[in-house]
C-alpha positions as CSV (number, residue, x, y, z in Angstrom):
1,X,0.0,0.0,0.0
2,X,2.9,2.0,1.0
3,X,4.6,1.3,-2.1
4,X,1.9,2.1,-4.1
5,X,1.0,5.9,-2.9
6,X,4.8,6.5,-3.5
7,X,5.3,5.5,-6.7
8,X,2.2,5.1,-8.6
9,X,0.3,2.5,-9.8
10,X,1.6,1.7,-13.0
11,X,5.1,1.8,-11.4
12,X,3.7,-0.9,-9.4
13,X,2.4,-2.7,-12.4
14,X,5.9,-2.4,-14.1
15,X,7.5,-3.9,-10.9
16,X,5.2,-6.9,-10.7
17,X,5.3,-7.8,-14.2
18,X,9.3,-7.8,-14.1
19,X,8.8,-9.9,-11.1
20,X,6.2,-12.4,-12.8
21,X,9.3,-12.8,-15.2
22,X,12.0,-13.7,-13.0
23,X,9.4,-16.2,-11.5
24,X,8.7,-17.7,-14.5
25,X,11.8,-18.2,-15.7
26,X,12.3,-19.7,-12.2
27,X,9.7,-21.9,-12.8
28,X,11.5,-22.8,-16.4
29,X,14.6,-23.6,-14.2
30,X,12.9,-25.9,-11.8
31,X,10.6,-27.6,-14.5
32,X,13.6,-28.3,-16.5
33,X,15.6,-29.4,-13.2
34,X,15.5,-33.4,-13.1
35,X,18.7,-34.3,-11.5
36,X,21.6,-33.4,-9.3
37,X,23.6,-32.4,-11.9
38,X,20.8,-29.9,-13.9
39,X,20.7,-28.1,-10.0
40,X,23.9,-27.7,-9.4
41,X,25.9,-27.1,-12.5
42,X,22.6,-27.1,-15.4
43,X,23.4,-29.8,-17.0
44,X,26.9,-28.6,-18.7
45,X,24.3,-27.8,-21.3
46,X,24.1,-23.7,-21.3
47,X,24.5,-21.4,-24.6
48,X,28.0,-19.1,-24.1
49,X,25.3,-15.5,-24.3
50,X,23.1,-17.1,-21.0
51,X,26.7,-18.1,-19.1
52,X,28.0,-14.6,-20.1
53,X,25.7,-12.8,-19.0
54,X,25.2,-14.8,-15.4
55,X,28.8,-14.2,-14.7
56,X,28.6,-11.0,-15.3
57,X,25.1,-10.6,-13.3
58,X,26.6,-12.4,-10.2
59,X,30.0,-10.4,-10.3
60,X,28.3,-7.1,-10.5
61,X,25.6,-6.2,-8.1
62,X,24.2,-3.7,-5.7
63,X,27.4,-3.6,-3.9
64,X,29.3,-2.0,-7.0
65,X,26.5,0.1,-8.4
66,X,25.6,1.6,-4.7
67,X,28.3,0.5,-2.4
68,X,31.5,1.2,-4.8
69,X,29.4,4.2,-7.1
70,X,29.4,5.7,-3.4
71,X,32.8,4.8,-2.5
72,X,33.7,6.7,-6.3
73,X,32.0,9.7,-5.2
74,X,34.1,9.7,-2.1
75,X,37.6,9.1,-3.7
76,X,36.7,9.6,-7.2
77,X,37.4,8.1,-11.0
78,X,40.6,5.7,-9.5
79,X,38.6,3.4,-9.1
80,X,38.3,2.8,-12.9
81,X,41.4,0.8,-12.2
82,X,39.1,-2.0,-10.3
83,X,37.2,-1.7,-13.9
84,X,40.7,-2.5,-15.7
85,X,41.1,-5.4,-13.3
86,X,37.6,-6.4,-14.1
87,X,37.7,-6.9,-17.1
88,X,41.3,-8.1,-17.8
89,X,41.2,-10.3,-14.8
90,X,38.0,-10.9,-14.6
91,X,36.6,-11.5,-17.4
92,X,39.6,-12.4,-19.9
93,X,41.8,-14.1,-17.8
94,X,39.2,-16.1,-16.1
95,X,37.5,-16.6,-19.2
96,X,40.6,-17.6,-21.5
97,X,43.1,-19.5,-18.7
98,X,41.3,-20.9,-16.1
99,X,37.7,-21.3,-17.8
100,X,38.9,-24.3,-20.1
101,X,41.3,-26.3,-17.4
102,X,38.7,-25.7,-15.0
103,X,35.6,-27.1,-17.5
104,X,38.0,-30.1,-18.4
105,X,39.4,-30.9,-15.0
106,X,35.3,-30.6,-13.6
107,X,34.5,-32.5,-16.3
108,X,36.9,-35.5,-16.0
109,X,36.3,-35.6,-12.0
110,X,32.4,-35.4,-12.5
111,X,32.7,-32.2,-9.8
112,X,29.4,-30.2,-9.0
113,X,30.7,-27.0,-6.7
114,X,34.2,-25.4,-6.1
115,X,35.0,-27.3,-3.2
116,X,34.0,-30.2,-4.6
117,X,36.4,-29.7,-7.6
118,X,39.1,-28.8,-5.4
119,X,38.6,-32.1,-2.9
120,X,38.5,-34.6,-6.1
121,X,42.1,-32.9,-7.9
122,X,43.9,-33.5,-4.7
123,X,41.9,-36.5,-3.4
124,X,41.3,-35.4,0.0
125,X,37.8,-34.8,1.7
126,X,39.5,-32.3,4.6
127,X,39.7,-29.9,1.8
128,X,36.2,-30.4,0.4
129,X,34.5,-29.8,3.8
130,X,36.8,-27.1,4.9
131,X,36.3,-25.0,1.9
132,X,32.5,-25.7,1.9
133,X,32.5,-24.5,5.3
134,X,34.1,-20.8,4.7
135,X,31.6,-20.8,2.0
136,X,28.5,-21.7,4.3
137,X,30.0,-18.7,6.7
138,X,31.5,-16.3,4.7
139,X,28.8,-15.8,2.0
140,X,26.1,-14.2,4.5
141,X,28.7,-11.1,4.7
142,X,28.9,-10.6,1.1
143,X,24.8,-11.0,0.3
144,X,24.2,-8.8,3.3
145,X,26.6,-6.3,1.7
146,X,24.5,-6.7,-1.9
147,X,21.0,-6.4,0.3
148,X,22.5,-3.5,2.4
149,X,22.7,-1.9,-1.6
150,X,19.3,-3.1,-3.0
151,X,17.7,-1.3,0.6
152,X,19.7,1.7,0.9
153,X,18.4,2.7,-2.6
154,X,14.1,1.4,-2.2
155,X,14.0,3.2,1.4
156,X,15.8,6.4,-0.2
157,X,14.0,6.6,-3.6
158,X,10.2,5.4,-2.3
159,X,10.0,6.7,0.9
160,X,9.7,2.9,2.4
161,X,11.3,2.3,6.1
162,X,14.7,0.2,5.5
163,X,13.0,-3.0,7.5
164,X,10.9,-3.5,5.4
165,X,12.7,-3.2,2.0
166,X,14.8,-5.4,3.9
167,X,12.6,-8.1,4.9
168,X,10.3,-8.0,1.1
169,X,13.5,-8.0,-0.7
170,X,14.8,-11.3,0.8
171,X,11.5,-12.7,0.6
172,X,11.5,-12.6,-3.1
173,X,14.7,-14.0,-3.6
174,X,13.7,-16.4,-1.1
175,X,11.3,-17.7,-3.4
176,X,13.1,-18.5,-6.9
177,X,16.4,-19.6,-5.7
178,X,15.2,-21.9,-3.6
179,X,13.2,-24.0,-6.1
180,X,15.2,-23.5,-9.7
181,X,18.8,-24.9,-9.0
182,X,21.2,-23.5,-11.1
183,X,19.3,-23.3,-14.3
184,X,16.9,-21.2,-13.1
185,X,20.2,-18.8,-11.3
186,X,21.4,-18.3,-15.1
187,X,17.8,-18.1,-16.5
188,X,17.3,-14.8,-14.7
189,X,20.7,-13.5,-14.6
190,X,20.4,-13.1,-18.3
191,X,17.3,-11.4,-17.9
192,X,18.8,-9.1,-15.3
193,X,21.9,-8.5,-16.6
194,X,20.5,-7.2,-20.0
195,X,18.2,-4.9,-17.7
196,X,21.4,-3.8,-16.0
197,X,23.2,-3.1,-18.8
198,X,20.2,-0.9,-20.8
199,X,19.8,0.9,-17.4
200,X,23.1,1.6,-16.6
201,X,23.8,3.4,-20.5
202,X,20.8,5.8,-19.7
203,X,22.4,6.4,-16.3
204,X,25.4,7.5,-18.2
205,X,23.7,9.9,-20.6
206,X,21.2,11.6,-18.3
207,X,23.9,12.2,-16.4
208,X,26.1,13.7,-18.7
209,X,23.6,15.9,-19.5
210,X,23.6,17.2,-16.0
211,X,27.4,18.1,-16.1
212,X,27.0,19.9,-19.2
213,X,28.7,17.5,-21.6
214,X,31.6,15.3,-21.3
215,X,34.3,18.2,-21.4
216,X,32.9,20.1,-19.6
217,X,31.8,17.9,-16.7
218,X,35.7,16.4,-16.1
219,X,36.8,19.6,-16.5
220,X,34.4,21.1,-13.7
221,X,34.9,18.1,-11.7
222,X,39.0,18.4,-11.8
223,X,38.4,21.8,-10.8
224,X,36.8,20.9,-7.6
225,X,39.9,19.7,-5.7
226,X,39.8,22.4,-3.5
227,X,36.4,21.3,-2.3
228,X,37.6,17.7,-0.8
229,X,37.1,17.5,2.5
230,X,40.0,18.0,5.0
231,X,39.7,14.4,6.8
232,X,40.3,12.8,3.0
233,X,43.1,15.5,2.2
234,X,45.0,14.1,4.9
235,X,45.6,10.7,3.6
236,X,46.1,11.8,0.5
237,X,43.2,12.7,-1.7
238,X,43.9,15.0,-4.2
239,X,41.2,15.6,-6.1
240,X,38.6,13.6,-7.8
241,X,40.3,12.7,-11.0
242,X,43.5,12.0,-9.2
243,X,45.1,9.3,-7.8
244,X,45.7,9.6,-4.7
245,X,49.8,10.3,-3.2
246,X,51.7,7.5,-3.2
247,X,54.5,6.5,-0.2
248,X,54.1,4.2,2.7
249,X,55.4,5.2,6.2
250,X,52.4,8.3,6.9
251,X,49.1,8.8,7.4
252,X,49.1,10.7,3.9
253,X,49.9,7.6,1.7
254,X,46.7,5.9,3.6
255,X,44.1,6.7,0.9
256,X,46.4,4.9,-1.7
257,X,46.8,1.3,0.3
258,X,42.9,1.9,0.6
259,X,42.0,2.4,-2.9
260,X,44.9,0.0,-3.9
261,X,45.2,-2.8,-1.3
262,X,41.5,-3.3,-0.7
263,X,39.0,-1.8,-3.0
264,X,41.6,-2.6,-6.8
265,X,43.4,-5.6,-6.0
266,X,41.3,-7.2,-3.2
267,X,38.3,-7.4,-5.8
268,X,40.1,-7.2,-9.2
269,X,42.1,-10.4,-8.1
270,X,40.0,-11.8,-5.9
271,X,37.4,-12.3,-8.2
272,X,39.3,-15.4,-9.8
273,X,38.2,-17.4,-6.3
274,X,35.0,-16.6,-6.0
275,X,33.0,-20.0,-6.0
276,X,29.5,-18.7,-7.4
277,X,32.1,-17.6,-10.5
278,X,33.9,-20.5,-10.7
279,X,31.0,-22.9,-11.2
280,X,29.8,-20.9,-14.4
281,X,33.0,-22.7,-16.0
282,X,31.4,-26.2,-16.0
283,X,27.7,-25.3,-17.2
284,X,29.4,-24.8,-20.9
285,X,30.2,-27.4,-22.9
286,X,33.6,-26.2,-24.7
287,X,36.5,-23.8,-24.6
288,X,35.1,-22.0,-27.6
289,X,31.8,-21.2,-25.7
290,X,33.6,-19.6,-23.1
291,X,35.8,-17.8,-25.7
292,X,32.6,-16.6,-27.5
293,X,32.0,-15.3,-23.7
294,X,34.4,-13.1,-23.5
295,X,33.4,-10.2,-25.4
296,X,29.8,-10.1,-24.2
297,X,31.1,-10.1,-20.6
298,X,34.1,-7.5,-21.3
299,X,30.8,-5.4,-22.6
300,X,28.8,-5.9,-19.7
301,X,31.7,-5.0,-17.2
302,X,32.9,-1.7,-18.9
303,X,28.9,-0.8,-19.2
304,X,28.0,-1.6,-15.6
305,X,31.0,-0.8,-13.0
306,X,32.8,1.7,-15.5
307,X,29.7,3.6,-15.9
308,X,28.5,3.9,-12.1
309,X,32.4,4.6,-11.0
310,X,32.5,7.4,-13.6
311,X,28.4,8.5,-12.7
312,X,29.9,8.1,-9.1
313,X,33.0,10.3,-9.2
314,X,30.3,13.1,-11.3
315,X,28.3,13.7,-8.8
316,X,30.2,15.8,-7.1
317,X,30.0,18.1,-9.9
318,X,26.3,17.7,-10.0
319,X,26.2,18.9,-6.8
320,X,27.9,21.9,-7.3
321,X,26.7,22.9,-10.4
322,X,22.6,22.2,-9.7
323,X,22.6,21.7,-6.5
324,X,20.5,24.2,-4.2
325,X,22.3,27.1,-2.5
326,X,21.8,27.2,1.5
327,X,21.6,29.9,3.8
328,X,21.4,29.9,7.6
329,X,22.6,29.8,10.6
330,X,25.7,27.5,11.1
331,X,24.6,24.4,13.2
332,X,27.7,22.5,13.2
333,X,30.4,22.7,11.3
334,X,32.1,19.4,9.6
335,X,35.1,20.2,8.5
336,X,36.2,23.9,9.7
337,X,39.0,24.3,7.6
338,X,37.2,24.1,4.7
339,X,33.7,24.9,5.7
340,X,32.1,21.8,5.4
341,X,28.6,23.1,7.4
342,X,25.2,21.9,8.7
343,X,23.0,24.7,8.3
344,X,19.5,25.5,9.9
345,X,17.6,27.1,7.1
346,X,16.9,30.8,7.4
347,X,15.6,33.7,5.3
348,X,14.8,37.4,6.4
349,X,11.2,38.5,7.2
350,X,9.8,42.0,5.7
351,X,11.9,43.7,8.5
352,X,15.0,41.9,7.8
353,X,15.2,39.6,10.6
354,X,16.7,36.2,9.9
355,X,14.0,33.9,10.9
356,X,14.6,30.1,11.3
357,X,12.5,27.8,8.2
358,X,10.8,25.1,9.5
359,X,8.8,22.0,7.9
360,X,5.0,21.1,8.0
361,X,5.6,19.7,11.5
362,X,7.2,22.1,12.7
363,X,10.7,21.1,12.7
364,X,14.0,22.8,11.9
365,X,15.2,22.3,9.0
366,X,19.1,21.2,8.9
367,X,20.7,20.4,5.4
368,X,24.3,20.2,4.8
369,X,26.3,22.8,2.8
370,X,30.1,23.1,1.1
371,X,31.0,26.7,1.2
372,X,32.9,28.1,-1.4
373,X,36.4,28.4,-0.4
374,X,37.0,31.5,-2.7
375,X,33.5,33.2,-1.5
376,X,32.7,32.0,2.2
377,X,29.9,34.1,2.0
378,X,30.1,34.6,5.9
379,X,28.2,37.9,7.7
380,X,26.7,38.7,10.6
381,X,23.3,39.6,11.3
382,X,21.2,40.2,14.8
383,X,17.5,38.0,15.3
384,X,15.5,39.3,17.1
385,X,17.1,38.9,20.8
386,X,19.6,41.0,19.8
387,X,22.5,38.1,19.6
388,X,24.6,37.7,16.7
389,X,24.2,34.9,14.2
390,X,26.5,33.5,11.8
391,X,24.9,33.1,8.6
392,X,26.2,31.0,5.7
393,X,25.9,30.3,2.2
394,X,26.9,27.5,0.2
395,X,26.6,24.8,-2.0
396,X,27.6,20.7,-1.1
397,X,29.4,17.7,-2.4
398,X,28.1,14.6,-2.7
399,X,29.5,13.2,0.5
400,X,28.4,15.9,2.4
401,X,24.9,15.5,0.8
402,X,24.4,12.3,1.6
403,X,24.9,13.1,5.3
404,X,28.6,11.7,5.4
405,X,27.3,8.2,4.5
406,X,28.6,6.7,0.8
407,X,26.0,4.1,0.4
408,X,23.6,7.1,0.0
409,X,25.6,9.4,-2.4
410,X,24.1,7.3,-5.3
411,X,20.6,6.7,-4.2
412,X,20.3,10.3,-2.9
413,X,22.1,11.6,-6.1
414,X,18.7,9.3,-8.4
415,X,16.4,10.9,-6.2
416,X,17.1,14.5,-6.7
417,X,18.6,14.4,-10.3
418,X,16.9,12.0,-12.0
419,X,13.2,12.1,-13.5
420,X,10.8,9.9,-11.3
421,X,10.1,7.3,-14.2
422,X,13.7,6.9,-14.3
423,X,13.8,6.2,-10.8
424,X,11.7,2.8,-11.5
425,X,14.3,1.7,-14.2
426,X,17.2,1.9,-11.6
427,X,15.0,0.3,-9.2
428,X,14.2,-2.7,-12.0
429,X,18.2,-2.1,-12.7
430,X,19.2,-2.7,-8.9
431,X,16.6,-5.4,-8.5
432,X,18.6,-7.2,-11.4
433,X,21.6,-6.8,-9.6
434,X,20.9,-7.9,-6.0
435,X,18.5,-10.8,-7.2
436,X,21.4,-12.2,-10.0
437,X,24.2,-11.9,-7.4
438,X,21.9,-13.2,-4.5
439,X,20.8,-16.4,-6.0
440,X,24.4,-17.2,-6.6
441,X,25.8,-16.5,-3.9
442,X,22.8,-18.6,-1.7
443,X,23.3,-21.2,-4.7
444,X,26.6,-21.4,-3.6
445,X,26.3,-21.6,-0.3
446,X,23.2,-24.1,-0.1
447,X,25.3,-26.9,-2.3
448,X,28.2,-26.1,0.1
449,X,26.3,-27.2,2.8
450,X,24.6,-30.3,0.4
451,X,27.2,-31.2,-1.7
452,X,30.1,-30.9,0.1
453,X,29.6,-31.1,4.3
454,X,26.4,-33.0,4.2
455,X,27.0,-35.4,1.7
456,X,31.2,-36.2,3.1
457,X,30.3,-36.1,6.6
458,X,26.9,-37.7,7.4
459,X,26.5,-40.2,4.4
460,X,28.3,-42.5,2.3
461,X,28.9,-39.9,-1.2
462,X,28.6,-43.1,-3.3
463,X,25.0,-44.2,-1.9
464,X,24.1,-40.3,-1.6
465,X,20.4,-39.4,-1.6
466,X,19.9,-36.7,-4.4
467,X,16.5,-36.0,-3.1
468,X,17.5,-35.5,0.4
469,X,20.7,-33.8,-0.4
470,X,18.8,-31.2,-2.0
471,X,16.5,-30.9,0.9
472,X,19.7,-29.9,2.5
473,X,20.5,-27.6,-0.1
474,X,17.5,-25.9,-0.2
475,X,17.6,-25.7,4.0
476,X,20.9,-24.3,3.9
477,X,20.0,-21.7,1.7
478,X,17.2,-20.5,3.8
479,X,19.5,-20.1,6.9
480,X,22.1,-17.9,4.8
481,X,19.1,-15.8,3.9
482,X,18.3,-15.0,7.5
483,X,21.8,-15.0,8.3
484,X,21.9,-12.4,6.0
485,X,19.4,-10.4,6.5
486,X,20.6,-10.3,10.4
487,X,24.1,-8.8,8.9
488,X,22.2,-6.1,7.1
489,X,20.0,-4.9,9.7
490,X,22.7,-5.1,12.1
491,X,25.6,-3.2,9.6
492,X,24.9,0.3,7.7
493,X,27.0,3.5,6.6
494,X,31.0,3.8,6.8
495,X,30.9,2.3,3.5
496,X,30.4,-1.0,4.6
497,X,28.8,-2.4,1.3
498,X,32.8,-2.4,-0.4
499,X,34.3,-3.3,2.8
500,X,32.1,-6.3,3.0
501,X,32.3,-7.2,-0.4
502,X,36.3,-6.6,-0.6
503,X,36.9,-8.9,2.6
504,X,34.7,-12.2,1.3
505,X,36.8,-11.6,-2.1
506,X,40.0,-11.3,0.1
507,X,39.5,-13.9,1.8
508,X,38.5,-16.4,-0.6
509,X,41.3,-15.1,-2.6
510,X,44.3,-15.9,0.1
511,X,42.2,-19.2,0.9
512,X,41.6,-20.7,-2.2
513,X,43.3,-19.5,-5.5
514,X,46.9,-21.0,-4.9
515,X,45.7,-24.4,-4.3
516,X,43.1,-23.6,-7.4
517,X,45.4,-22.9,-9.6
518,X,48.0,-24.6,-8.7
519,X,45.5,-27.5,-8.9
520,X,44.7,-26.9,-12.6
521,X,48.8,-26.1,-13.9
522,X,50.7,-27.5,-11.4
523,X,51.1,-31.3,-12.1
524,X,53.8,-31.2,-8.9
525,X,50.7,-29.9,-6.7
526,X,50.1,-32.2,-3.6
527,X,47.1,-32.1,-1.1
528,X,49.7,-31.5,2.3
529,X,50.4,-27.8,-0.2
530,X,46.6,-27.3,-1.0
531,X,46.1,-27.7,2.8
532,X,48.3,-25.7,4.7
533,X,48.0,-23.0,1.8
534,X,44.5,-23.0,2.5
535,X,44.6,-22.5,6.5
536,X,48.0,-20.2,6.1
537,X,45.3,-17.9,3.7
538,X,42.5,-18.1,6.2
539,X,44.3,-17.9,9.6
540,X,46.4,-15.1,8.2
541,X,43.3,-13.1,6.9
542,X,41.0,-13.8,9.6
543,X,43.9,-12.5,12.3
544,X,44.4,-9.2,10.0
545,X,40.7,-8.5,10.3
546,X,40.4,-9.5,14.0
547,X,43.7,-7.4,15.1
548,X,45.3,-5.1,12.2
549,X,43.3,-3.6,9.5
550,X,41.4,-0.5,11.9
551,X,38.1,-0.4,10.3
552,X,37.4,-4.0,11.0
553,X,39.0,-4.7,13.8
554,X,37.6,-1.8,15.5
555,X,34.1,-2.5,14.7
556,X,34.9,-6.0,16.1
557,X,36.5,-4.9,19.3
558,X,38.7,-8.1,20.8
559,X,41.6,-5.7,19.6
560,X,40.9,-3.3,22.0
561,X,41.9,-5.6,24.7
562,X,45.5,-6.5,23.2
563,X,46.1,-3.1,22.3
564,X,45.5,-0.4,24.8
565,X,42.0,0.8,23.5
566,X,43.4,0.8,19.9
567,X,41.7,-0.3,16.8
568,X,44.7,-1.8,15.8
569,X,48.0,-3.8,16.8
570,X,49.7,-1.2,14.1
571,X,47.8,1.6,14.8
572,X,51.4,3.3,15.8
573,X,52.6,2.3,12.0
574,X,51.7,4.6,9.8
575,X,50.0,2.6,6.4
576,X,50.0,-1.2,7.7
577,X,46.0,-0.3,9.6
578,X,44.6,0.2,6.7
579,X,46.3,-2.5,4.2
580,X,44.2,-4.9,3.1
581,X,44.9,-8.4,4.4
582,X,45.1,-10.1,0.4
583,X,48.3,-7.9,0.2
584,X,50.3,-9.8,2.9
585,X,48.1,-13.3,3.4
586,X,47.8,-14.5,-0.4
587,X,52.0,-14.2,-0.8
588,X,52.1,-16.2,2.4
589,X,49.6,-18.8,0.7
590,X,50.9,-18.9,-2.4
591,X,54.8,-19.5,-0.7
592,X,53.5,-22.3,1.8
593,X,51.5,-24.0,-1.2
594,X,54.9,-24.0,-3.5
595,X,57.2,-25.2,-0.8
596,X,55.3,-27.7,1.0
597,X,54.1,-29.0,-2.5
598,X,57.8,-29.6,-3.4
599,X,59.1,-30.8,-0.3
600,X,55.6,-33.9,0.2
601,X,54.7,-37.0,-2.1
602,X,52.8,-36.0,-5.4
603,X,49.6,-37.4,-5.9
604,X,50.1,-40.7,-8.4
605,X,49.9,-40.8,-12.0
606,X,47.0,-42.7,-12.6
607,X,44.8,-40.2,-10.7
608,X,47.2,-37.0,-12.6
609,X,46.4,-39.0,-16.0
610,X,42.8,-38.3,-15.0
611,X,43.1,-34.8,-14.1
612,X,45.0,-33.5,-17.1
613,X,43.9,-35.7,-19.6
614,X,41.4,-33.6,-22.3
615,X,38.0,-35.4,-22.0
């Protein structure tokens, strides 16, 4: 009902036949689901456009269009280097290098999931459980992350209270997922990626438009760099179509180990050990399928990511150049040095008397302001007690307009620059992205829990029920959708969307891709490497989190009893708090997994034969 008086009805109309889709192609998925192997990996049966576009619809979600567009609008176009990565990593690496080995080698051992592949090359059921377990507890972070996005966005555009988005938005996924395997994952994923795509080029040109053209709008937006805020000047911001300073030893190099060590590498390489990715590789039935791939997803990255980051970092100009012009008393001020304000509205009576504005209710109203570092615009005038004021005038940047909070820069940024129809494409658009990336990732997760605990621990894998393994499957699923939704109602603001989304790709990157790759190149591989490569990557990351890297070990808090107070064992060190843990555990991983592999019995030939051998 809410929903309805907000947006209209034929919005409403729009939204429910877009859902009808997804539901019936859902329904397609689950009627055209007969066995195990149609669930989990679709039959090895799907055409290269459908596997494509699902890769590229469970890479990209809400987290990169709301989470990192924010986190562009706060540090501005370097993060077009993660869309580099993307694409060249992520798309033609993966596609072209690991896609065929990993096909082959999935084939050969009959593997249905990740861990499962991983367990069968190196003959060992330790690993096959262990990795299905990070999965089963490290995925909830990563979907709340994607449903923080997908909520920010409804609640901000339609006026709806974030608990509820919340809980109708994990109801929906809820319902597909649950019932269509894998088939119905990619079904919809290439429905919603092509949504994704056609909204994300309008995005681009409406907001071009705004700027004034494409000149003109880098131009303005390069010209802004007085305007960053002092806090981000410290640690090296320097504008928002600069990279940030390079060095390591002081606080002012911190911006560049943030943008580099977490946000570009941690995501541009860990995306080659995501297991929702990796899967995609065995639903196709050749290497020149996956080669036909390529192109549509190098496409679909530089038309999704590459346009929010750029939409992102132009806001900030949008701001400036359309946004409204405050004046009022000075509430608080944000950033003194360079006049970062909250402002209570005022305007002068008849007499000339500054008089407070207030709302319907009643209320004071308090918006935040940039003020012009060349015109402060500051005076002094008397209200009517006699006291002086200090009145202010200015215009804001996008971080400041979104109330300090980057998850809102791009949904507030929609609301107040885009026309309302267009506001129901972006919600379609986001809808796309959260529900592709969601069903994946709980896909994932639920066959973890099937496939590869259930299945190795509590029955005999050879005399496996299907039909209760899936039971499991499905189960599983539904408690990494709670534990999901928990996370998100739990976790807003600080940009926690990219952090969250940058530490599961960390951490599955450290964990898993040496013994991955080794796995598929390395003949020499042996399980005692894949093993203590995969607990060096996950103790290592996990004790970065817990004591060294600020952010997350602050929020956290069993630092604070080893340091002092601290957020951090390094806090003293300028740099090493904010690193991101792939930078020092994945070396460590990939190290222990060479050297113990070389110095412990190879696996035997016959079982190498069967590996390497082209089916």
């Amino acid at each position: 009902m809410i929903l309805a008086q907000t947006v209209g009805a034929i919005d409403v109309v729009v939204v429910l036949v877009y859902l009808f889709s997804v539901g019936y192609l859902g329904w397609l998925g689950y009627r055209r689901t007969k066995t195990a192997t149609d669930y989990m990996i679709a039959g090895r049966a799907v055409h290269p456009f459908v596997m494509a576009m699902s890769y590229g619809a469970t890479f990209i979600s809400t987290s990169a269009i709301v989470g990192f567009g924010g986190v562009a609008g706060l540090f501005g176009m370097s993060l077009l280097w993660l869309v580099f990565l993307n694409i060249f990593v992520g798309i033609f690496v993966a596609f072209v290098c690991l896609g065929g080995p990993t096909r082959r080698m999935g084939h050969r051992l009959d593997a249905h999931t990740f861990p499962e592949l991983l367990g069968r090359r190196y003959q060992s059921t330790f690993i096959q459980v262990f990795a299905g377990l990070v999965i089963f507890l490290f995925i909830p972070l990563y979907a709340a992350a994607v449903l923080i996005g997908g909520c920010e966005f409804i609640s901000t555009q339609f006026g709806i209270d974030y608990t509820v988005a919340l809980l109708v938005f994990s109801v929906i996924i809820a319902a597909y997922v649950v019932v269509g395997g894998l088939k119905g994952v990619m079904y919809t994923d290439a429905l919603q990626g092509t949504i994704m795509l056609v909204g994300m080029v309008i995005l681009l040109l409406f907001t071009y438009g705004k700027v004034g053209g494409v000149t003109t709008g880098h131009r303005e937006l390069t010209e802004l760099a007085d305007l960053v805020p002092g806090t981000l000047k410290a640690i090296g911001h320097r504008g928002w179509t600069a990279f940030p300073v390079f060095g390591f030893g002081d606080k002012g190099y911190d911006l560049w180990w943030i943008s580099v060590s977490t946000i570009i590498l941690g995501v541009g390489i860990g995306v080659l050990a995501q297991p929702q990715l990796i899967v995609r590789f065995m639903t196709v039935r050749s290497q020149m399928q996956l080669n036909r791939a390529v192109l549509i997803g190098g496409i679909f990255i530089l038309g999704v990511p590459g346009v929010v980051y750029v939409v992102g970092s132009l806001t900030n100009a949008y701001f400036v150049r359309h946004g409204p012009i405050f004046e009022g008393r000075v509430a608080q001020r944000i950033n003194p040095d360079k006049g970062h304000v909250l402002l209570q509205l005022m305007k002068p009576n008849e007499a000339g008397a500054w008089r407070d504005v207030v709302d319907d209710k009643g209320k004071l109203k308090i918006v935040p302001a940039v003020l012009d570092p060349d015109q402060p615009y500051l005076t002094e005038a008397r209200g009517e007690d006699g006291k002086p004021v200090e009145i202010a005038r200015g215009r804001s940047i996008s971080i400041v307009y979104a109330k300090g909070n980057p998850d809102q820069i791009i949904p507030t940024y929609l609301t107040l620059a885009m026309p309302k129809w267009f506001g129901l494409l972006f919600l379609l658009t986001l809808l796309a992205a959260a529900m592709s990336t969601l069903s994946s990732q709980f896909h994932a997760l639920g066959t973890s829990i099937g496939r590869d605990v259930y299945e190795q621990l509590l029955t005999r894998p050879k005399r496996a029920d299907s039909t209760r393994t899936m039971h499991v499957v499905r189960i599983a699923i539904v408690v990494g959708i709670i534990l999901a939704v928990l996370i998100s109602y739990h976790s807003r603001g600080g940009y926690i969307i990219a952090r969250a989304t940058a530490i599961f790709f960390g951490l599955c990157a450290s964990t898993f891709l040496p013994a991955y790759v080794g796995g598929l190149f390395f003949r020499r591989s042996t399980r005692a490497g894949a093993i203590a490569s995969m607990l060096v990557g996950f103790v290592v990351t996990g004790f970065w989190l817990l004591f060294i890297k600020a952010k997350e070990a602050g929020s956290i808090g069993l630092v604070q009893r080893f340091a002092g107070g601290k957020e951090s064992l390094l806090a003293d060190s300028p740099n090493w708090y904010v690193v991101d843990p792939i930078v020092v555990a994945m070396p460590l991983s990939i190290v222990v997994f060479v050297v113990v592999s070389l110095l412990t019995r190879p696996c035997d030939e016959e079982h190498l034969g069967r590996c390497f051998s082209r089916p």
